[in-house]
C-alpha positions in Angstrom: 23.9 9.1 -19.4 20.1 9.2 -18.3 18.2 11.5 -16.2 17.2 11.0 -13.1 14.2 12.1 -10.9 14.6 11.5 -6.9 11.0 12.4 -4.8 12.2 12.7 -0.9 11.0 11.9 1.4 9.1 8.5 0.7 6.9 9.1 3.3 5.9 11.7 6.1 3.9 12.1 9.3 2.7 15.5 9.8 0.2 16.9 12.6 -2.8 19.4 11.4 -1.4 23.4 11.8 2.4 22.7 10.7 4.2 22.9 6.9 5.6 20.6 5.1 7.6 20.3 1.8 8.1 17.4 -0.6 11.4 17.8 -3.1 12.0 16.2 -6.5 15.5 16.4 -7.5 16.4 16.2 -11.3 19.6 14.9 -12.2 21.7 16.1 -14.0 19.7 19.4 -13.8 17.8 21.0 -16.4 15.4 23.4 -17.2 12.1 21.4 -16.8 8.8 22.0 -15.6 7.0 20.1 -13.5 3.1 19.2 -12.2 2.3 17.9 -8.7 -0.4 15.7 -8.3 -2.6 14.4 -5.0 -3.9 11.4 -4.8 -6.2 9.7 -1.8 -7.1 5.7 -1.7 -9.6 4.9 -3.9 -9.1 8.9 -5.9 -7.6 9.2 -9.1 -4.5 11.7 -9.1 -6.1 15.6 -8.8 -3.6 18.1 -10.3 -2.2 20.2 -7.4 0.4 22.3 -9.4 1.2 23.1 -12.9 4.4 25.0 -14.8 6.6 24.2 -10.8 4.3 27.1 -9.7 1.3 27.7 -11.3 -2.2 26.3 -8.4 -4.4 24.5 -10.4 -7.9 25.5 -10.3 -9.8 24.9 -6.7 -6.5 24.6 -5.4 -6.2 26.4 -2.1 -3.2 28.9 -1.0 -1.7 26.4 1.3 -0.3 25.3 -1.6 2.6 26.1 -3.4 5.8 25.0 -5.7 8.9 26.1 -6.3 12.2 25.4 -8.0 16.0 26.6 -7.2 18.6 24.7 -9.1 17.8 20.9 -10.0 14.8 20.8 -6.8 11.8 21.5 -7.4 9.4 21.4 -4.3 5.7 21.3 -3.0 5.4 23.2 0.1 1.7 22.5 1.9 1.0 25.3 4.9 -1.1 24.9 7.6 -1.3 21.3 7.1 -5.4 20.0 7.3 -6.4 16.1 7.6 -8.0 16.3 4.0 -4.3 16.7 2.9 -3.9 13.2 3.1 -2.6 11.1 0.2 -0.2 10.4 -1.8 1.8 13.2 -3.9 3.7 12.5 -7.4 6.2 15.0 -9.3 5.6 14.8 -13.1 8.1 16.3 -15.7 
């Protein structure tokens, strides 16, 4: 049986000043780590997060990841217009 990854949602509206988290479900579960990456038209991906939790250099606060059981999740405070894009879970 394979594994499979499941990024929710597919896509999101958010206005400037609220949170927001993206969730990638691995399933079955297992002990993984993953990367988050940002990318804007035209951009190639930036890396966001590294390890589920480690900020990447340059990275602001704003940002963070987590993991409990088989979700790990990107959480984005105080959202800002430049947070635009698109995001991608990596294993």
């Amino acid at each position: 049986m394979g594994t499979a990854l499941i990024q929710s949602p597919a896509l999101l509206a958010v206005y400037p000043g609220e949170s927001t988290t993206i969730t990638c479900t691995m399933n079955p579960k297992e002990n993984s780590k993953f990367s988050w990456y940002q990318q804007e038209p035209g951009q190639a991906p930036k890396l966001m997060v590294y390890g589920t939790s480690t900020l990447a250099s340059g990275v602001p606060a704003q940002f963070s990841g987590s993991h409990l059981g088989a979700d790990f999740t990107l959480t984005i405070s105080n959202v800002d217009t430049n947070d635009a894009g698109t995001y991608y879970c990596i294993e």
